[in-house]
C-alpha positions as protocol buffer text, in pm:
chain_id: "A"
residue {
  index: 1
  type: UNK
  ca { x: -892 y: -3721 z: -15139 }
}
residue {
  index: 2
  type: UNK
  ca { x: -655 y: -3988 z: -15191 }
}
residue {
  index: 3
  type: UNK
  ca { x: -215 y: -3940 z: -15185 }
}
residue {
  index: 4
  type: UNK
  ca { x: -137 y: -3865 z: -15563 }
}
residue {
  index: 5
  type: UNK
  ca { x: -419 y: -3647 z: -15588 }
}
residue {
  index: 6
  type: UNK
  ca { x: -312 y: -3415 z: -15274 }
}
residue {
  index: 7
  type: UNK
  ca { x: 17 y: -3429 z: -15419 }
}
residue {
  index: 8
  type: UNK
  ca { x: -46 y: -3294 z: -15773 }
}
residue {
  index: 9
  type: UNK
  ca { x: -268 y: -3013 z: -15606 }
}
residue {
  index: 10
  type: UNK
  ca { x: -41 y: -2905 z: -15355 }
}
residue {
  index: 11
  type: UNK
  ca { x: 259 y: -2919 z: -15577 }
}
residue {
  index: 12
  type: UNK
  ca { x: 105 y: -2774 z: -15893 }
}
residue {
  index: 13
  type: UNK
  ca { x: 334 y: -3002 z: -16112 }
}
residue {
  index: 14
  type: UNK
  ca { x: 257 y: -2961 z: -16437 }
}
residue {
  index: 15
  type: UNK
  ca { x: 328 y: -3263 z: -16617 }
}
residue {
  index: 16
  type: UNK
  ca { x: 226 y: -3511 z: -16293 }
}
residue {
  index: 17
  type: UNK
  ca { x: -116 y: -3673 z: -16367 }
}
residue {
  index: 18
  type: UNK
  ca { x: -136 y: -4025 z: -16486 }
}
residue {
  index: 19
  type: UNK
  ca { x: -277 y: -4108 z: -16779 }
}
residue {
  index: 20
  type: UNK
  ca { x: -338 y: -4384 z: -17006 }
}
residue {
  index: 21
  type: UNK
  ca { x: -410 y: -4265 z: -17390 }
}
residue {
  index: 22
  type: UNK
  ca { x: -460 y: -4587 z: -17650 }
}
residue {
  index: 23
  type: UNK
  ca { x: -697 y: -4797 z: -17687 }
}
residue {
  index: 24
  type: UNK
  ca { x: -596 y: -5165 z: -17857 }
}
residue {
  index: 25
  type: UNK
  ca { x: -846 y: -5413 z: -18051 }
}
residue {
  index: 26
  type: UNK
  ca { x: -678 y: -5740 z: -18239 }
}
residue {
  index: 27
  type: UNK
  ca { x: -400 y: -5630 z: -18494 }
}
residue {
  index: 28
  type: UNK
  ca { x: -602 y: -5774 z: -18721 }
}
residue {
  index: 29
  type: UNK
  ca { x: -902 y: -5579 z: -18704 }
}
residue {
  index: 30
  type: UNK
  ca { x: -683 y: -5235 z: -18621 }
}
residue {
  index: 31
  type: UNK
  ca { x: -522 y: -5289 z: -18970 }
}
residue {
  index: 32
  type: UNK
  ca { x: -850 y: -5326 z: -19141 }
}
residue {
  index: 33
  type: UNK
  ca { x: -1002 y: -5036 z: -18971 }
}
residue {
  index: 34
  type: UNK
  ca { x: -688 y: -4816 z: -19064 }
}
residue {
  index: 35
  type: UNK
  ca { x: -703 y: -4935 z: -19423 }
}
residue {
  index: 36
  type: UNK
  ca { x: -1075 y: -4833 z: -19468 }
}
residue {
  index: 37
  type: UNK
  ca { x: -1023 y: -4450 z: -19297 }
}
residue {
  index: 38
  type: UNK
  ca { x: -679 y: -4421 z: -19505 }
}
residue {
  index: 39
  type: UNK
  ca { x: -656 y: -4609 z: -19777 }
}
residue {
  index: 40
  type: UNK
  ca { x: -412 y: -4384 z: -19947 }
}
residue {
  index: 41
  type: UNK
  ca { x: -141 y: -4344 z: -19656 }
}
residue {
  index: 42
  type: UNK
  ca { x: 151 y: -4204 z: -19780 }
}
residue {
  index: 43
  type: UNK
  ca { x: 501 y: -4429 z: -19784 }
}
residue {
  index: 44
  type: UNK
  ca { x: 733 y: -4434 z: -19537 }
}
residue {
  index: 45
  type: UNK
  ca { x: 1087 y: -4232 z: -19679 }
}
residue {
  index: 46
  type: UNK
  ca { x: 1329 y: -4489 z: -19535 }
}
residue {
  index: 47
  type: UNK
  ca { x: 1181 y: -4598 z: -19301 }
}
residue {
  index: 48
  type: UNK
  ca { x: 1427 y: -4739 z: -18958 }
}
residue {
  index: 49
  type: UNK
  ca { x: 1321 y: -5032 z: -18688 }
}
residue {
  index: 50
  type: UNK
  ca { x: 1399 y: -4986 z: -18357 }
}
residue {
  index: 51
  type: UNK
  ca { x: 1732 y: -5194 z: -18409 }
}
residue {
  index: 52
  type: UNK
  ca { x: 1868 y: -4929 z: -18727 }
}
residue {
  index: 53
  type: UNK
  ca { x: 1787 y: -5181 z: -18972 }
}
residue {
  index: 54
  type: UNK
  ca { x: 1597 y: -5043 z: -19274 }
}
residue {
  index: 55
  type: UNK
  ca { x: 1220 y: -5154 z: -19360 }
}
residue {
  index: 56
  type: UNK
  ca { x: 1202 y: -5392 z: -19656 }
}
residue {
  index: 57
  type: UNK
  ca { x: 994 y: -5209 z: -19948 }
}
residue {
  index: 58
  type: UNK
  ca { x: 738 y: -5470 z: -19920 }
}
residue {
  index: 59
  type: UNK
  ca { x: 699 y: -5389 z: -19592 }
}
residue {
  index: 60
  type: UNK
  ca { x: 673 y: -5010 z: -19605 }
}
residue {
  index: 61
  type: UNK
  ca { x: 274 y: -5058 z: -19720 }
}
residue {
  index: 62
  type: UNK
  ca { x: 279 y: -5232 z: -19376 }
}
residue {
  index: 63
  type: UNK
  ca { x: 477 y: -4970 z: -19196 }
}
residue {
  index: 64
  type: UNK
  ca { x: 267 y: -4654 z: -19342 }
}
residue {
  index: 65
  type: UNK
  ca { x: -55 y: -4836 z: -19181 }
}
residue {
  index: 66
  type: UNK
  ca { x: 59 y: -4800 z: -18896 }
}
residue {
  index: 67
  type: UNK
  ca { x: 128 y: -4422 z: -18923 }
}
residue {
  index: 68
  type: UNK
  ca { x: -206 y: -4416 z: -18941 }
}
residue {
  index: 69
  type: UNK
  ca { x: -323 y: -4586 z: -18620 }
}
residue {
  index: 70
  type: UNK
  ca { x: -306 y: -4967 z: -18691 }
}
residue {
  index: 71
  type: UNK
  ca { x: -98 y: -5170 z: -18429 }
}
residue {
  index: 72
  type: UNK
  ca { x: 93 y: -5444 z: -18621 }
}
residue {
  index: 73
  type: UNK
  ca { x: 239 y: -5707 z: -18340 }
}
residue {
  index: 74
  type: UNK
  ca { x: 483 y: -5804 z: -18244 }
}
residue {
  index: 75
  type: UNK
  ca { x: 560 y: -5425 z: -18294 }
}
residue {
  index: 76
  type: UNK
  ca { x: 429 y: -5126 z: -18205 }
}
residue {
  index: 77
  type: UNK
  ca { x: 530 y: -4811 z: -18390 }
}
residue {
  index: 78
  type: UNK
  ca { x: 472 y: -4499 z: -18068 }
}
residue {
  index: 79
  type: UNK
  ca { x: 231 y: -4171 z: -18257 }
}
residue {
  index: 80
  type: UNK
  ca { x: 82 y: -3921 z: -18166 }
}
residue {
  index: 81
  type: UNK
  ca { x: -264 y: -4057 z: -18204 }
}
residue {
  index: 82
  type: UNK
  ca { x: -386 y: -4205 z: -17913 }
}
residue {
  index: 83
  type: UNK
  ca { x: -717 y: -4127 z: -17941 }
}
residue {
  index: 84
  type: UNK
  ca { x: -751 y: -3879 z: -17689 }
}
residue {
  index: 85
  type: UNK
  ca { x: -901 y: -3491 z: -17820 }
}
residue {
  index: 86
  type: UNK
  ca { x: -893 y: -3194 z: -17648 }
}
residue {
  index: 87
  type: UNK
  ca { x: -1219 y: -3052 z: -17717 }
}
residue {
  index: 88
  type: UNK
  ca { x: -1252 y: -2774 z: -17423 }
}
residue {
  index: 89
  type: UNK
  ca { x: -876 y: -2670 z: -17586 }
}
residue {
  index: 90
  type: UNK
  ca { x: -940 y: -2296 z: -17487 }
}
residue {
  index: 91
  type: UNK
  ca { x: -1047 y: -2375 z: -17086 }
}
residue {
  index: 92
  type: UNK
  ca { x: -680 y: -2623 z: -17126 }
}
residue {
  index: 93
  type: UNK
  ca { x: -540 y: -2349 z: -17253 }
}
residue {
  index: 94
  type: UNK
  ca { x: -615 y: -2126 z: -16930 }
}
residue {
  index: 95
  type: UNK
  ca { x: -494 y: -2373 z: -16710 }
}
residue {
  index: 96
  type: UNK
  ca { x: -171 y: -2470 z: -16878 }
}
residue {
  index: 97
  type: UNK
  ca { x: -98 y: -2093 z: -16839 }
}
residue {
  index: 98
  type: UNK
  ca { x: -223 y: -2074 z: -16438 }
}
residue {
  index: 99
  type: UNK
  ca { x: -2 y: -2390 z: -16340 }
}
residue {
  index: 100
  type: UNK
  ca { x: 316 y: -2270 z: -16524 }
}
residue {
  index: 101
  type: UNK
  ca { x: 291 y: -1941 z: -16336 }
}
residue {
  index: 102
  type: UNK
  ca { x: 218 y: -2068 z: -16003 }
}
residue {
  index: 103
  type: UNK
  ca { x: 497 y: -2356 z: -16125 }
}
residue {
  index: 104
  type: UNK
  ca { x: 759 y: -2096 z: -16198 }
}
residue {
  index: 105
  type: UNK
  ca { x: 686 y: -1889 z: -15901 }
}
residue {
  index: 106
  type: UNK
  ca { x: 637 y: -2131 z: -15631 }
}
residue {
  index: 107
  type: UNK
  ca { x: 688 y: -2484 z: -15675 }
}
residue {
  index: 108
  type: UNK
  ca { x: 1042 y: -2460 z: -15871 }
}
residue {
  index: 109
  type: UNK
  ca { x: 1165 y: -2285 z: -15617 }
}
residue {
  index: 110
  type: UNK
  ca { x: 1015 y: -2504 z: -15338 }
}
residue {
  index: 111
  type: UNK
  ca { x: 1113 y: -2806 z: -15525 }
}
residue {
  index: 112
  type: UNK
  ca { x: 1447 y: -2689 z: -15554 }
}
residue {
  index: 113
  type: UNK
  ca { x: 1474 y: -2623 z: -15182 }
}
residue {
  index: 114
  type: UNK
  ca { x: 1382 y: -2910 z: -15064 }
}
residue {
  index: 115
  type: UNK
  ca { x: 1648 y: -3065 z: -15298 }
}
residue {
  index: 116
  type: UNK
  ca { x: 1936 y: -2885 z: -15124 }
}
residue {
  index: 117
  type: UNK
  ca { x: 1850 y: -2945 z: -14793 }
}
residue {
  index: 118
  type: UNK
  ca { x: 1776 y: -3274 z: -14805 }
}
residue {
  index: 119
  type: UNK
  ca { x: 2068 y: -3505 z: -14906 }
}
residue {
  index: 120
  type: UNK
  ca { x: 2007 y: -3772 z: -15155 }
}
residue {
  index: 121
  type: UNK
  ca { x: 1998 y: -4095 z: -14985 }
}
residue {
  index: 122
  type: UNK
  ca { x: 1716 y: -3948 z: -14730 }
}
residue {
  index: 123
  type: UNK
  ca { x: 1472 y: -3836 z: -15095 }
}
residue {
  index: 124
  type: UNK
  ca { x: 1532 y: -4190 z: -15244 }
}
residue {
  index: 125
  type: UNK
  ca { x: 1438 y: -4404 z: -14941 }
}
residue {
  index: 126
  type: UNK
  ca { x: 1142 y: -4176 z: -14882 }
}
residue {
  index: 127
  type: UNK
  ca { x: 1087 y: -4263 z: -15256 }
}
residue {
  index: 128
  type: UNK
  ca { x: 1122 y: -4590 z: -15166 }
}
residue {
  index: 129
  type: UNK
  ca { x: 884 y: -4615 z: -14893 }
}
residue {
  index: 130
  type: UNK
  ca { x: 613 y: -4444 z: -15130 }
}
residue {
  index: 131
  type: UNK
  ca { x: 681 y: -4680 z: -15414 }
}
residue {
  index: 132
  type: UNK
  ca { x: 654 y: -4978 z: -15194 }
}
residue {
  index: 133
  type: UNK
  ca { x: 293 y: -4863 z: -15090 }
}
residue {
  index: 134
  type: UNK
  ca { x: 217 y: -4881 z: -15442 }
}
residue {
  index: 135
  type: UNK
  ca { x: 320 y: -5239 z: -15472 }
}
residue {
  index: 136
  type: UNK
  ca { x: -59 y: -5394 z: -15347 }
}
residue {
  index: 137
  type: UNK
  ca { x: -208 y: -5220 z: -15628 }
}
residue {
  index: 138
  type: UNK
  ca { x: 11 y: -5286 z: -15905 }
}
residue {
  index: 139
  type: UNK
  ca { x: -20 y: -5638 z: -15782 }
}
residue {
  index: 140
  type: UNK
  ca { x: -407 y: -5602 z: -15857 }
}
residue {
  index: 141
  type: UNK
  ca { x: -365 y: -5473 z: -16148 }
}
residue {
  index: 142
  type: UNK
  ca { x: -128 y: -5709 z: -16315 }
}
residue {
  index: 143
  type: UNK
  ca { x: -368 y: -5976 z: -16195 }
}
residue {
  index: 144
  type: UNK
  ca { x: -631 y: -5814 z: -16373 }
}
residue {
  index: 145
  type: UNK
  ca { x: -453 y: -5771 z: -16708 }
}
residue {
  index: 146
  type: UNK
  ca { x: -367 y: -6133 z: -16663 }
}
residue {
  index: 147
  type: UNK
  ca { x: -12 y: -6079 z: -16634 }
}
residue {
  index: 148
  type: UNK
  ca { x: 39 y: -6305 z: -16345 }
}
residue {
  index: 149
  type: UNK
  ca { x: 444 y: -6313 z: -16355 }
}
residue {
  index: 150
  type: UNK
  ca { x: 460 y: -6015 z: -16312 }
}
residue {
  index: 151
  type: UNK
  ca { x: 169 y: -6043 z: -16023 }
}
residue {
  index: 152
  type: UNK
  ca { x: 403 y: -6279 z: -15840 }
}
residue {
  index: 153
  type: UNK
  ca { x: 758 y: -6043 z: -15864 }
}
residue {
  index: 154
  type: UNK
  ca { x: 520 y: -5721 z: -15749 }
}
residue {
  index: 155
  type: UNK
  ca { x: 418 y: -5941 z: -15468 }
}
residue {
  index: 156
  type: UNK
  ca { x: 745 y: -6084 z: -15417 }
}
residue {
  index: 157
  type: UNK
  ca { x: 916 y: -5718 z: -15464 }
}
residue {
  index: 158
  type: UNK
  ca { x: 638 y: -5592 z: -15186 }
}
residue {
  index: 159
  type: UNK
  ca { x: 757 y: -5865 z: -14928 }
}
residue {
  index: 160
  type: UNK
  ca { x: 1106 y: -5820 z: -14936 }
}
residue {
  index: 161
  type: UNK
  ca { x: 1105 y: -5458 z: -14942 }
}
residue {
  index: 162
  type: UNK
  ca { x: 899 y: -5434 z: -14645 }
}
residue {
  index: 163
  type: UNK
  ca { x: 1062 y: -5671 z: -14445 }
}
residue {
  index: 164
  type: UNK
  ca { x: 1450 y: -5703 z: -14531 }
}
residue {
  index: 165
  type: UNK
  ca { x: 1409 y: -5346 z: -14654 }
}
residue {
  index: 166
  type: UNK
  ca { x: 1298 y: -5201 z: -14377 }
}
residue {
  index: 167
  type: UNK
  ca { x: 926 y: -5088 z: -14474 }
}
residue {
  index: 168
  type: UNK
  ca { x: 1041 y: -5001 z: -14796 }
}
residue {
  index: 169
  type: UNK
  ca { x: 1332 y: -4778 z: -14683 }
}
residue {
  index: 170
  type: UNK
  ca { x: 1613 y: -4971 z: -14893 }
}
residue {
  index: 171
  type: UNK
  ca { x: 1445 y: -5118 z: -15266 }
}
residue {
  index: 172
  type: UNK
  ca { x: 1683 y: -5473 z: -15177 }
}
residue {
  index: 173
  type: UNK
  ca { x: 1399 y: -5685 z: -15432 }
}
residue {
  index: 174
  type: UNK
  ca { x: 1581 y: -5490 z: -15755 }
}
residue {
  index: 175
  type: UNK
  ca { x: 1933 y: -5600 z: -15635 }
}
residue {
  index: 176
  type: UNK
  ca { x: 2118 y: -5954 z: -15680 }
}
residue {
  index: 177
  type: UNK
  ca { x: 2034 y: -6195 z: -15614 }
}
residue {
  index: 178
  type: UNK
  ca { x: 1649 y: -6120 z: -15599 }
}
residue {
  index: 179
  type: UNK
  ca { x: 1689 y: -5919 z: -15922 }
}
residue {
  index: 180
  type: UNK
  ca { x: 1300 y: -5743 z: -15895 }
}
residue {
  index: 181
  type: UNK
  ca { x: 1284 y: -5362 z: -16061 }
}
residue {
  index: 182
  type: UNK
  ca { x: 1016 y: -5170 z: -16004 }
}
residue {
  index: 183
  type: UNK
  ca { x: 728 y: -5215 z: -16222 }
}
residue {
  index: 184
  type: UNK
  ca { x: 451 y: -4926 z: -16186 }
}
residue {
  index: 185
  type: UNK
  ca { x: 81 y: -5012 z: -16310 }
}
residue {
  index: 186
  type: UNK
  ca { x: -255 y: -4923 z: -16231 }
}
residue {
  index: 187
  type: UNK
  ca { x: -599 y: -4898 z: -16298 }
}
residue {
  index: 188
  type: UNK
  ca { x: -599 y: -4634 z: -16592 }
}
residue {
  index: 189
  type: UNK
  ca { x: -369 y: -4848 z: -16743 }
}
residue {
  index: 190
  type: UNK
  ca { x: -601 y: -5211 z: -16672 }
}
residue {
  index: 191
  type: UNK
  ca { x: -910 y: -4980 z: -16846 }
}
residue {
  index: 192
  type: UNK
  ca { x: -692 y: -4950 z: -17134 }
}
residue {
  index: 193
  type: UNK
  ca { x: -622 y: -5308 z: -17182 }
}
residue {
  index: 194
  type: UNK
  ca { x: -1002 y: -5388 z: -17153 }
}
residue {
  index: 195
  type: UNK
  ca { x: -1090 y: -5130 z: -17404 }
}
residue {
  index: 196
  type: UNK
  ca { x: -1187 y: -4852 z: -17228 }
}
residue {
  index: 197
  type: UNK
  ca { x: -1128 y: -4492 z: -17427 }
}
residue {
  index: 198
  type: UNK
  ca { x: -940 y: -4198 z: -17224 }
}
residue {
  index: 199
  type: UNK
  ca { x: -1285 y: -3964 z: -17299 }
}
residue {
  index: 200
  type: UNK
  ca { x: -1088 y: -3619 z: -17318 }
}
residue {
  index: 201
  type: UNK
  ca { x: -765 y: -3494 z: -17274 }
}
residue {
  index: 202
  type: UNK
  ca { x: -792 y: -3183 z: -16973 }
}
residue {
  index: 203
  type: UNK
  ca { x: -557 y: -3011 z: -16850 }
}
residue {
  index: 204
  type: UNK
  ca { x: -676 y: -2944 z: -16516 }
}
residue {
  index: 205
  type: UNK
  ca { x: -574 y: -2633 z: -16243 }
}
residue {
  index: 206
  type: UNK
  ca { x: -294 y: -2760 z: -16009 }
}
residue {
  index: 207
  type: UNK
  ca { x: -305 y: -3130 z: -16179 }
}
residue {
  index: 208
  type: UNK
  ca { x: -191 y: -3101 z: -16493 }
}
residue {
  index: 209
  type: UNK
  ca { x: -244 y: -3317 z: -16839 }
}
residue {
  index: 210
  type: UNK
  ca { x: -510 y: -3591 z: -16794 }
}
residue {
  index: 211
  type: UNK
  ca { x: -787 y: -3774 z: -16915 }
}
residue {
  index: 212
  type: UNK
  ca { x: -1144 y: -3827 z: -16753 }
}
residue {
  index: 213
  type: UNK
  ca { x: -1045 y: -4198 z: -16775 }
}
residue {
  index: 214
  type: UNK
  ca { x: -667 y: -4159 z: -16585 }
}
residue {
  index: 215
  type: UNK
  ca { x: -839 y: -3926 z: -16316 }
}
residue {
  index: 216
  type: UNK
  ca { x: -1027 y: -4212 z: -16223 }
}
residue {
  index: 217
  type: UNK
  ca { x: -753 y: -4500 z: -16272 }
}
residue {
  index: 218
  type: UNK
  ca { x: -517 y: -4254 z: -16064 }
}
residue {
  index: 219
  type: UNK
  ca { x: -812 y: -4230 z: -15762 }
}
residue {
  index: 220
  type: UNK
  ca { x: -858 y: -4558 z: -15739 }
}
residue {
  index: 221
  type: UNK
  ca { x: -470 y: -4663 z: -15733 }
}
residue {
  index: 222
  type: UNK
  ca { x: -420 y: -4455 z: -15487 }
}
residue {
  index: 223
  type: UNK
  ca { x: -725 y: -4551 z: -15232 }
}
residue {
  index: 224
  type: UNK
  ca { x: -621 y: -4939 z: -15260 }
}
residue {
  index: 225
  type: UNK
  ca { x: -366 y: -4925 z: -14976 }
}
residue {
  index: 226
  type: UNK
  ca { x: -571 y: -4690 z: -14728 }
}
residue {
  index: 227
  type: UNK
  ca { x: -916 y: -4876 z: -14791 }
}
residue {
  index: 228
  type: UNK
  ca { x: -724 y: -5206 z: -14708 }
}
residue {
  index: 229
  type: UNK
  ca { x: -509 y: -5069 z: -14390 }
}
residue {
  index: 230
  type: UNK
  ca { x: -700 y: -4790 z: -14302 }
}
residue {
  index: 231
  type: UNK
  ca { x: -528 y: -4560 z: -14031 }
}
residue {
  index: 232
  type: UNK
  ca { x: -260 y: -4469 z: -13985 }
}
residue {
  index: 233
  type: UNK
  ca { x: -188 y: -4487 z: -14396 }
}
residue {
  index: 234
  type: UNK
  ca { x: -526 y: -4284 z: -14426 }
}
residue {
  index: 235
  type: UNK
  ca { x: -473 y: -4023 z: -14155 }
}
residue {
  index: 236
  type: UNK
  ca { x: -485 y: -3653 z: -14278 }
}
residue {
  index: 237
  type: UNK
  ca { x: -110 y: -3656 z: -14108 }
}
residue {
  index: 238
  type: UNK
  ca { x: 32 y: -3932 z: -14305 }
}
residue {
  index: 239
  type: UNK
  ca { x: -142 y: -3887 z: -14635 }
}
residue {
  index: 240
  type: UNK
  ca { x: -61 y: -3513 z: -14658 }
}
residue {
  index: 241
  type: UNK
  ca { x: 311 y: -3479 z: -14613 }
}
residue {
  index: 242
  type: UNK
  ca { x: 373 y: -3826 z: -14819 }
}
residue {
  index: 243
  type: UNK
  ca { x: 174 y: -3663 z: -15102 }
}
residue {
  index: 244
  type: UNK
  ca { x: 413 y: -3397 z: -15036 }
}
residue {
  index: 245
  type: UNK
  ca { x: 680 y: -3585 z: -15065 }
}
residue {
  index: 246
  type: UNK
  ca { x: 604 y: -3747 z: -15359 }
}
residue {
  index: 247
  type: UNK
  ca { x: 558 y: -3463 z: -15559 }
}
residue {
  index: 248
  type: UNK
  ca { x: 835 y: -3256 z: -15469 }
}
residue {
  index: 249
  type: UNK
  ca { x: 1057 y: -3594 z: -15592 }
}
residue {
  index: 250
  type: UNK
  ca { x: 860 y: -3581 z: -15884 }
}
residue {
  index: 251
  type: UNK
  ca { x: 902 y: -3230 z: -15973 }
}
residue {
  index: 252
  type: UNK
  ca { x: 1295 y: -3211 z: -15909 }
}
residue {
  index: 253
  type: UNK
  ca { x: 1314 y: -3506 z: -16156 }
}
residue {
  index: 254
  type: UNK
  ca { x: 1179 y: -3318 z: -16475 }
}
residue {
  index: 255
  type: UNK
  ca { x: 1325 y: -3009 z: -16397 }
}
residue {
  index: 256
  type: UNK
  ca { x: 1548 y: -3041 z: -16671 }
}
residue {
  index: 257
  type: UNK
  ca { x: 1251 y: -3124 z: -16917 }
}
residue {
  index: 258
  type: UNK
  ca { x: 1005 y: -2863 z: -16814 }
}
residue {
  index: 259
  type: UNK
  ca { x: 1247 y: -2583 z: -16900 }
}
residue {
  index: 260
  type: UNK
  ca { x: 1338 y: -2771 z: -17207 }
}
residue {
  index: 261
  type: UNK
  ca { x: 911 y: -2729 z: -17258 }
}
residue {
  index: 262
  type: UNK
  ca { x: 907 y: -2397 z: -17169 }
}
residue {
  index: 263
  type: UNK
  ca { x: 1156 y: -2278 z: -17483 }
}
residue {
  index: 264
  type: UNK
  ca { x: 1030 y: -2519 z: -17730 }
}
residue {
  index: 265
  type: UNK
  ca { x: 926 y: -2295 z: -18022 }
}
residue {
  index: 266
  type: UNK
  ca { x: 600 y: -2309 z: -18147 }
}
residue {
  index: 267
  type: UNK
  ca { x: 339 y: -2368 z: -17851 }
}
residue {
  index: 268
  type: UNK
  ca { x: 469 y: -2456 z: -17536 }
}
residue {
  index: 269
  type: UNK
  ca { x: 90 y: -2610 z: -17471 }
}
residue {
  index: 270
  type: UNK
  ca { x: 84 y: -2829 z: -17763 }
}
residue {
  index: 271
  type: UNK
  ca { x: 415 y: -2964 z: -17736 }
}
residue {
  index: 272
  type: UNK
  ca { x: 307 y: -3047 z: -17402 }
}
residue {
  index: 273
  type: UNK
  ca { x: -46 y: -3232 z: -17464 }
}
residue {
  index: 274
  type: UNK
  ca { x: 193 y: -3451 z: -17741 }
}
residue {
  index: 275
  type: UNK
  ca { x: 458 y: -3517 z: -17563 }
}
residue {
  index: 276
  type: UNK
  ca { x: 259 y: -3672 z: -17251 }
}
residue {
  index: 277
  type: UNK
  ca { x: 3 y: -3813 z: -17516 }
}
residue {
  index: 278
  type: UNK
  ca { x: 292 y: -3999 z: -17685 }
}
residue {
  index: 279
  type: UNK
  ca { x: 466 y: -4075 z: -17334 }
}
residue {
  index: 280
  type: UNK
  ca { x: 124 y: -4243 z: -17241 }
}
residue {
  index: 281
  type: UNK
  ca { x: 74 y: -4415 z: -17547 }
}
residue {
  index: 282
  type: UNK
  ca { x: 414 y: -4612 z: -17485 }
}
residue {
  index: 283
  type: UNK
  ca { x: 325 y: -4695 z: -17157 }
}
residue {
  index: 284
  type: UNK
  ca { x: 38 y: -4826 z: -17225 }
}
residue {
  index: 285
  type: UNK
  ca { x: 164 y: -5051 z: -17512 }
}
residue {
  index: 286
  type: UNK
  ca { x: 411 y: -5215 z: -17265 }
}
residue {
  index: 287
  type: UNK
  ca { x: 171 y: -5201 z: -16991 }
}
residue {
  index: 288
  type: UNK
  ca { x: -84 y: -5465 z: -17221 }
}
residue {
  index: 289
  type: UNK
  ca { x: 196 y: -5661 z: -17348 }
}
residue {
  index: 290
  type: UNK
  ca { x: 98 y: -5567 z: -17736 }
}
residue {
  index: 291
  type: UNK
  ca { x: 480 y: -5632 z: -17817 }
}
residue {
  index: 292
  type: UNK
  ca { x: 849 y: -5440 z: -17841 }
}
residue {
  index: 293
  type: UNK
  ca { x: 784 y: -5074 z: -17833 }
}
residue {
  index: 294
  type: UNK
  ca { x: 914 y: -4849 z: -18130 }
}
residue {
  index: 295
  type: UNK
  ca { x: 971 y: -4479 z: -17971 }
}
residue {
  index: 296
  type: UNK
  ca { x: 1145 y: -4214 z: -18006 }
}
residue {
  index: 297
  type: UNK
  ca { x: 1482 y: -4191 z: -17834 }
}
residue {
  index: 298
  type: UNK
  ca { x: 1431 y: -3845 z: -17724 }
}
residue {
  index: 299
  type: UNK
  ca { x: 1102 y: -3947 z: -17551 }
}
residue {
  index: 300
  type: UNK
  ca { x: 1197 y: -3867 z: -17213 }
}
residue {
  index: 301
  type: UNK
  ca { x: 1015 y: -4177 z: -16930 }
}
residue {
  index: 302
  type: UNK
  ca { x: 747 y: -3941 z: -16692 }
}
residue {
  index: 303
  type: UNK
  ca { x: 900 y: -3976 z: -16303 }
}
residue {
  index: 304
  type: UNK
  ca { x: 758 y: -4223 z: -16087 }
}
residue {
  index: 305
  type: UNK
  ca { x: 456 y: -4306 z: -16239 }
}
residue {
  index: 306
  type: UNK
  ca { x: 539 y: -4471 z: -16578 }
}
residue {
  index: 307
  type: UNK
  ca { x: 606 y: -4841 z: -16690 }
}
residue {
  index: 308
  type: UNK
  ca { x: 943 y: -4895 z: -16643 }
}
C-alpha cells in the first residue's frame, strides 16, 4: 500500500484523494462536438473574462459553447462538466456520510492536536521533506506530457532541496536567486493529457472523492520513489508515520473549507462531488498546458496535491 494511500485511510480526510476529471481533444473538434449535442445553447448575460473585461457580442456565440463543454484555446472557461458521473450515487452517498462522522469525531480533533503541539516551522519542513519525495515523479510525469521545462526545474528543484536544503527540510529551490515553486503532477493527471476518461466518480470509505482513473494515477505516484530506493523509503516504519504526516497537514489546511461544506445549504454531498469535480477540472487544464484558466475566484486550490 503505497504513502498517500495509508494516509487518506488512516486520516479519513474527506476531500484528500487525487483526481483528475477532463478529458481534452483539439479545440477544434471539442467545438464541433459541442455544437452538434447543443446547438441551441443559451447566451451568455454579460458575460466577464478573467481580466473584468466584458465579452464582445460576437463573441458570446463563442463563449455559450463553451458552457456547454467545448474548450476554446488559448482559454479555458472552468464547469462543472468534466465528464465524470456518479452512477453508484446512493453507495457515495453512504460513504460521504461514514467519513464525515468518523471526520468530525476523530480526525478534526486529532488534526487539530497535532496542530497545537507541534509548532509551525517543525509541520512545514516535514511538509517539505514529503514534497521533495514527490519531486522524481513529477519529474516523470512532466517528461511524459512533454513539458520538459518544467522537467528540468522539478529536477533542478529536487537537487537543491536535497542537498543545500537539507533532504528537503528547508524548500531553498522556490527562493532567490533559484526562484523554483513547487509544481505538483502525476500520473492521473499524464492519463488526462493522453485522453484517458476518469471512469466514475466514488466516493470511497476513509478516501474520499475519486475516480477509478485518479486511484490509479495516485498509486502509481506514490510507488515511484520506493520502487526506485527501496528501503528504508519503503519500510512499514517510514511509510506509515510520513503518510501520517501528510495527512494530518492536509487536513488542518481545509479546516476552514470543510466546515464551510458542512453548512452549505442544499446537499452537503453534492456541493462536495462539484466542488472537487470543478477543482480537478482546473488542475487538469493547467496541468496539459490547454491555456490561461478562467475559474471562479471562490474556488478554493485542494492542499498539497494540486497544480500550483
Amino acid at each position: 500500500m503505497t504513502p498517500s494511500v495509508l494516509a487518506v485511510l488512516l486520516a479519513g480526510n474527506p476531500l484528500q484523494a487525487t483526481a483528475w476529471n477532463a478529458d481534452y481533444t483539439p479545440a477544434a473538434e471539442q467545438t464541433e462536438a459541442a455544437a452538434a449535442a447543443a446547438p441551441e445553447a443559451p447566451p451568455l448575460e454579460d458575460p466577464i473574462l478573467d481580466d473584468g473585461a466584458a465579452v464582445p457580442p460576437e463573441e458570446a456565440e463563442e463563449s455559450a459553447a463553451g458552457q456547454s463543454g467545448a474548450v476554446d484555446d488559448p482559454r479555458i472557461t472552468v464547469t462543472a462538466n468534466s465528464g465524470a458521473s456518479d452512477p453508484v450515487e446512493e453507495v457515495n452517498l453512504k460513504s460521504f456520510e461514514a467519513v464525515q462522522a468518523v471526520d468530525e469525531a476523530v480526525i478534526g480533533p486529532v488534526a487539530q492536536a497535532y496542530e497545537d503541539v507541534v509548532p509551525d516551522p517543525a509541520r512545514a519542513g516535514l511538509r517539505n521533506v514529503l514534497r521533495n519525495l514527490e519531486e522524481p515523479s513529477i519529474f516523470v510525469n512532466n517528461v511524459l506530457q512533454l513539458r520538459f521545462g518544467r522537467a528540468l526545474k522539478s529536477a533542478g528543484r529536487f537537487a537543491l532541496n536535497s542537498t543545500i536544503g537539507v533532504a528537503g527540510l528547508f524548500d531553498v529551490a522556490k527562493r532567490e536567486p533559484f526562484g523554483l515553486p513547487y509544481k505538483p503532477n502525476g500520473f492521473a493527471n499524464t492519463f488526462a493529457c493522453y485522453g484517458i476518461g476518469p471512469g466514475p466518480y466514488l466516493y470511497l470509505p476513509l478516501v474520499g472523492p475519486t475516480t477509478v482513473r485518479d486511484v490509479i494515477g495516485l498509486t502509481l505516484d506514490t510507488a515511484v520513489v520506493p520502487t526506485i530506493v527501496g528501503p528504508p523509503l519503503s519500510d512499514p516504519e517510514i511509510v506509515f508515520p510520513a503518510a501520517t504526516i501528510d495527512a494530518l497537514n492536509d487536513r488542518i489546511e481545509i479546516d476552514d473549507l470543510l466546515d464551510r461544506m458542512r453548512e452549505v445549504e442544499g446537499d452537503p454531498y453534492v456541493a462536495t462531488r462539484e466542488l472537487y469535480l470543478r477543482q480537478r477540472e482546473a488542475e487538469i487544464a493547467q496541468a496539459c498546458g490547454k491555456g490561461d484558466v478562467v475559474v471562479d475566484p471562490n474556488l478554493p486550490p485542494r492542499p498539497g496535491k494540486g497544480v500550483e
